[in-house]
N, C-alpha and C positions, 0 to 999 in steps of 0.2 A: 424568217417569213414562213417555212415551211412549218417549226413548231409553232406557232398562231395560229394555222390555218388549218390543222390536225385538231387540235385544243378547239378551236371556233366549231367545226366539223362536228365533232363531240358535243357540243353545249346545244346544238343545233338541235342534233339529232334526237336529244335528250327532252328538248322544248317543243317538237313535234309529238311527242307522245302527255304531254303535258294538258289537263284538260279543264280544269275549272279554276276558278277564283278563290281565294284559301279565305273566307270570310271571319278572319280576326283582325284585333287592330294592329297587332305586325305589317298584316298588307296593304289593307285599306288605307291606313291613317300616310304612308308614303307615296300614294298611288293617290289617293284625294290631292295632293297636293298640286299637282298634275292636271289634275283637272281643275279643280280651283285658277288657273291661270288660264284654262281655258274656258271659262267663263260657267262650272257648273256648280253647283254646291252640295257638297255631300256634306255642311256638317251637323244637322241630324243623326248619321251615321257616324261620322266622327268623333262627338260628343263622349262616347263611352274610353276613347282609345286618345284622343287627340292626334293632332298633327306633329311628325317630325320626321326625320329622314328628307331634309329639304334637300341635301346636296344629289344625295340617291334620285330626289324626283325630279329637276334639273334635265334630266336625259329623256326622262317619259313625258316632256310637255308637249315633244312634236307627233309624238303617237295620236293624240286628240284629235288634230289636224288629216291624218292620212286616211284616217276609217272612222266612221260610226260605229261599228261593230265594236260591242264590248269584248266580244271573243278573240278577235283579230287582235283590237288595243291588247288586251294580256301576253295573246304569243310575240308583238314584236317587242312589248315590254322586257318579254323574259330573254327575248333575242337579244335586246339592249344590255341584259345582264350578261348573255355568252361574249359580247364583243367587249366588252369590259372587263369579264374576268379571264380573257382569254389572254391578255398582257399580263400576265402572274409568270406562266412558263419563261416568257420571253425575259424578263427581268430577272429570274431566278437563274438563267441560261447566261446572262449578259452579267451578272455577279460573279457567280462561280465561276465563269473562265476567266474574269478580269481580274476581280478580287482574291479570287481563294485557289487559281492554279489548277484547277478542274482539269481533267483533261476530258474531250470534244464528247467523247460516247457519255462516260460518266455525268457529264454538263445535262445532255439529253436526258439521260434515266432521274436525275436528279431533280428537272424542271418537269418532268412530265409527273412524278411521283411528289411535287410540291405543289406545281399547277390542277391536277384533280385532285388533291385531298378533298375526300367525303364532303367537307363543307362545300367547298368551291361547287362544290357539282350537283348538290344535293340543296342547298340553300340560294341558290343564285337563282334557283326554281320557283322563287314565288318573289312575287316582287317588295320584298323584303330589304332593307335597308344593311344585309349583310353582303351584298357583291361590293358595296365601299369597304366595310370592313375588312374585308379579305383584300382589297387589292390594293386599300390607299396604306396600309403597314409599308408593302415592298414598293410604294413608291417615293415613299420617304427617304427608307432605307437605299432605292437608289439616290435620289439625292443627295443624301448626307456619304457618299461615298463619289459621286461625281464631283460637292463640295472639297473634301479630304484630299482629291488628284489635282485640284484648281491650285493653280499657282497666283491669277489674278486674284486681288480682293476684291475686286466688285463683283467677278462673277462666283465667289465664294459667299458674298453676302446678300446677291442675287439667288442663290442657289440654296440659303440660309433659310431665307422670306420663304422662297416656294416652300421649302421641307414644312418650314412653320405652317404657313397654309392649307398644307396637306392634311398637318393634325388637326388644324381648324374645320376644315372639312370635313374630317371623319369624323371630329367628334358632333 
């Protein structure tokens, strides 16, 4: 809990200094999405870039809802990214001591220096369809390792589905 909430801390702080809208179709075109369900239409705007990054927009439909402000919509969008890419340490911390014998310090310096690689901190900044990219790999990879420990088959083939779903989603 403690490294999440270090890692969350970080993402925070990093999104309070954050201050416009990155007007390409990287952004737009995952962030239209979002609104589109909330009943606006951007695709006028869209048109050049198209829509994609549906799973990524999925998380920013409820931002519509809480504010008018497009300003405000942005930072808790990018919030939405810190709370989602701040489960990379945690999963990286819950591998290594599980799977690969880490010991506790090493576990930390290892999830903290996997959890902020440049990208994670650097691209989860714009509402950009890379904070799934970055987090839905390790959570595969925890599944297919929570699979691997199952002894049940169903929750092997439960655990199967999800991992599948996960690259369904990223991709």
């Amino acid at each position: 809990i403690a490294l999440y909430i270090v890692t969350l801390t970080v993402h925070i702080l990093l999104v309070l200094n954050a201050t416009i809208f990155n007007l390409t179709p990287d952004e737009y075109s995952v962030t239209a999405i979002a609104a589109y369900f909330n009943g606006y239409d951007w695709s006028s705007t869209v048109s050049t870039g198209g829509y994609y990054g549906y799973f990524q927009s999925l998380f920013y439909i409820p931002v519509f809802s809480i504010t008018d402000d497009p300003y405000m919509q942005y930072k808790l969008m990018l919030g939405i990214n810190g709370i989602l890419i701040s489960f990379v340490p945690v999963i990286v911390y819950y591998l290594s001591r599980k799977w690969f014998d880490v010991g506790r310090i090493a576990a930390v310096i290892f999830s903290i220096i996997s959890g902020w690689y440049p990208c994670y901190i650097l691209l989860t900044k714009y509402t950009w369809n890379e904070t799934m990219c970055g987090l839905l790999p390790w959570v595969f990879v925890l599944l297919m390792c929570c699979c691997k420990d199952s002894r049940s088959a169903v929750k092997k083939q439960t655990l199967s589905v999800l991992a599948g779903l996960t690259l369904v989603a990223g991709y």
